[in-house]
N, C-alpha and C positions, 0 to 999 in steps of 0.2 A: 891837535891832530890825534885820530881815537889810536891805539896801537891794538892791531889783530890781534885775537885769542889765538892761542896755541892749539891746535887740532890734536887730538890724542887718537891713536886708535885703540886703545887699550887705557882705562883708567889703572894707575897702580899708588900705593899710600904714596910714595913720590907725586903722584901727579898732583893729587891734594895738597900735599906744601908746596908745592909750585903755584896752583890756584891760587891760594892765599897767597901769597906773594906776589902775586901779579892782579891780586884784587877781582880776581872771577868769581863769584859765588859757585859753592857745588850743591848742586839737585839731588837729592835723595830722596827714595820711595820705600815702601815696603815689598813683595814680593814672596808668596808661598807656594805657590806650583807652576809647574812651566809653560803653559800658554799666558798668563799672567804677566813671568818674569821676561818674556820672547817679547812682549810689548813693550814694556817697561825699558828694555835693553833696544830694541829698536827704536828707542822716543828717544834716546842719545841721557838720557837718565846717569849721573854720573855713579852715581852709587846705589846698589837694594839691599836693602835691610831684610834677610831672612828675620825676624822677629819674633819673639815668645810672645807678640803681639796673635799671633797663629793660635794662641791656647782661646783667645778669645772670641778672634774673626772667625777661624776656621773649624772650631769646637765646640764652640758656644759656653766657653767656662766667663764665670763672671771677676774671675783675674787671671793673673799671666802664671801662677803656680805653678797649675797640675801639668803643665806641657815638661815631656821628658827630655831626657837625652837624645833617647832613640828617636820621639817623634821629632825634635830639632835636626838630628841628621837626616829623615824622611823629608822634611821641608827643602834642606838645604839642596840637597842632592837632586830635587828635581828642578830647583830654580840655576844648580849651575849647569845643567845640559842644555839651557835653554840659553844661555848669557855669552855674549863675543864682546862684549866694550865695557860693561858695567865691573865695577869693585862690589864683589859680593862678600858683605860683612855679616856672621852667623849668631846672633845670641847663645852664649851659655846661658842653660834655663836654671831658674833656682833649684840649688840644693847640689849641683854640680861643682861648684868652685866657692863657696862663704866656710866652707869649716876646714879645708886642708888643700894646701898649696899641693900637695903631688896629686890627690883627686882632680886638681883646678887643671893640671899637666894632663892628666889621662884623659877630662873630658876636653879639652881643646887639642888635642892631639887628634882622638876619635872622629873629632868635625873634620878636621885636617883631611885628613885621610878617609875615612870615610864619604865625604861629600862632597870634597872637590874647593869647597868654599876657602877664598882667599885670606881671611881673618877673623876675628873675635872678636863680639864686644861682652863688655863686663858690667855691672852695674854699681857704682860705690867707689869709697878713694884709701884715703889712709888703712880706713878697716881691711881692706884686701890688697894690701902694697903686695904684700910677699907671693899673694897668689899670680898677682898681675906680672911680677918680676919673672917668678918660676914659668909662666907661658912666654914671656921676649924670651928668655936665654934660651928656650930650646928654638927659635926661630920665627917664630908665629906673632905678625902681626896683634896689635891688641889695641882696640878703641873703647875708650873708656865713655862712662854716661853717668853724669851728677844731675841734681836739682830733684825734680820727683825721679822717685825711684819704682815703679812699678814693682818690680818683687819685693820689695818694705812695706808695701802699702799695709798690713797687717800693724805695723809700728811706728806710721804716720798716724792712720784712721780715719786718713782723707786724702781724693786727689786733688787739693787745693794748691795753690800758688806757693813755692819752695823759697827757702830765703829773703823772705819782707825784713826778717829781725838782722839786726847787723851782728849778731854771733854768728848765725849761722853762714849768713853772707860773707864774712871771712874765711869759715872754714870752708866753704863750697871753693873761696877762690886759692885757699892753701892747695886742697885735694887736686886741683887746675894745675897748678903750680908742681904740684908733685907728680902727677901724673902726665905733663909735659917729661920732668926731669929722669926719670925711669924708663920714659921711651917711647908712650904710646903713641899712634900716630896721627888720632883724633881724637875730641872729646865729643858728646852729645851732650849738650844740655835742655832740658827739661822741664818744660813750667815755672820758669824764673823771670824776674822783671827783667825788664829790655835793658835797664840802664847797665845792670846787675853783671847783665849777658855779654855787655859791647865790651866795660872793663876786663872782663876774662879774654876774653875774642884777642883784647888789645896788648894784653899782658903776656900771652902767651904765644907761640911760632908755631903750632902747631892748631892747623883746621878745627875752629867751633862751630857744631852743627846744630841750630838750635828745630826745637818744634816747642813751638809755646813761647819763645826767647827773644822775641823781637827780633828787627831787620837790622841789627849792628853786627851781629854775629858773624859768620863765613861763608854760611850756607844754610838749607833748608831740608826737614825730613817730614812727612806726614806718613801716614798710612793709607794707602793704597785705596781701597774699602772704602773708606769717609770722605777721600780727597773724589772720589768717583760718583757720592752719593749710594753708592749700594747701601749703607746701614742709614738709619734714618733717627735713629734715638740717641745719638752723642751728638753734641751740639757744642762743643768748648767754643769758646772766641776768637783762638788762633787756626780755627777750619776753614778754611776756604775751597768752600765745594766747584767744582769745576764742571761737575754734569748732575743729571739724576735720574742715575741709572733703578734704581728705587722703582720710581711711578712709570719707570722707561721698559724695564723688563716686569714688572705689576700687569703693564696694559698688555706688552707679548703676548704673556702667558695666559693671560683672562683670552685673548684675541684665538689664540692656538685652542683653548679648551673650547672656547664658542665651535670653531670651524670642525674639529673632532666632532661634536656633539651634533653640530646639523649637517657633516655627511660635506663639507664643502671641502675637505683636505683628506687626501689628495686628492686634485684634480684630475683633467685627463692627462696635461700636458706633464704631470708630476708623477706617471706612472709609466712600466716599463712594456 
């Protein structure tokens, strides 16, 4: 006999260790402005990821770097005016929190306040304990993200596949371990093999949310954009495109410039 899900009306990091513990996978999306995040929140979406994923989708930068502070709080703030149920998790964008734990305080303080958004996430484990520490004690939620690291990419030199070697695959599952024990309330992991991913998942109490991670993990996060078909030139293997919005709003707008062009829009019945 199946036992009913728990009905939440408000997602909170509580509710996610309750998921995990009752064996519910949690849904996550990305989310960077508010007609966007109003869908997303209305599709019962457990979590949106405000992302520096935005320096890319929404910028057109060909990494997640250049996006600021301020343009992270401009994102965040308008996806939480838009949000009644979803956990809205904010990226610190690089350059905010890797060199000084009281910097690490003021830019997640800023989001805090600033934008409304429920928590942080951080990218990295050992290397940034102390920063990750110094944002729990003032009170602020903090979700960590190992495996590829998108703001390292400069110090990888590829978005390939994270921890194949068993060095590093220990220490991805230490940084897990450790950043369980200091507080956070989830981890993201990141372009890691599946087996890799479900050991961490299993080891740890606290929600693994993989993209690229395999189906052992807690839950799931894509990006919005790709999951939708809007972008057509990322092609990873853990996409699964769901529409294609692409060649869907392509034909739109070819159809709207035809009908401008030969006088057929508007019509009578479309005028005042």
């Amino acid at each position: 006999m199946s036992v009913a899900k728990k009905q939440y009306k408000r997602i909170t990091t509580k509710s996610l260790v309750e998921m995990k513990s009752n064996g519910e996978k949690i849904s996550m999306l990305t989310a960077y402005d508010y007609t966007m995040a109003k869908i997303v929140d209305g599709a019962g979406i457990d979590v949106i990821l405000v992302g520096d994923s935005a320096s890319n989708v929404m910028a057109g930068h060909e990494t997640t770097l250049p996006i600021t502070l301020d343009e992270m709080i401009y994102h965040a703030s308008s996806v939480v005016r838009a949000v009644h149920r979803s956990l809205v998790v904010v990226d610190l964008p690089f350059g905010s929190y890797q060199s000084d734990p009281k910097e690490a305080l003021r830019s997640a303080i800023r989001i805090m306040k600033e934008s409304g958004g429920h928590s942080v996430k951080l990218e990295g484990g050992k290397e940034i304990k102390e920063s990750i520490k110094r944002i729990l004690n003032a009170g602020i939620p903090v979700m960590g993200h190992l495996g590829l690291t998108p703001q390292s990419i400069y110090k990888f030199g590829t978005y390939t596949v994270r921890a194949k070697e068993e060095e590093e695959a220990d220490k991805l599952l230490e940084d897990a371990l450790l950043l369980e024990r200091i507080g956070c309330f989830a981890i993201v992991l990141e372009k890691v093999p599946a087996t890799l991913a479900q050991k961490v998942a299993e080891s740890i109490s606290i929600p693994v949310i993989g993209i690229g991670a395999g189906g052992g993990v807690d839950g799931q996060v894509l990006v919005t954009h790709d999951m939708l078909g809007m972008t057509h030139e990322f092609n990873p293997r853990f996409l699964r495109r769901y529409l294609d919005m692409y060649e869907g709003m392509t034909t739109a707008f070819k159809q709207y410039n035809t009908d401008v062009k030969s006088k057929d829009f508007p019509n009578e019945s479309e005028q005042y």
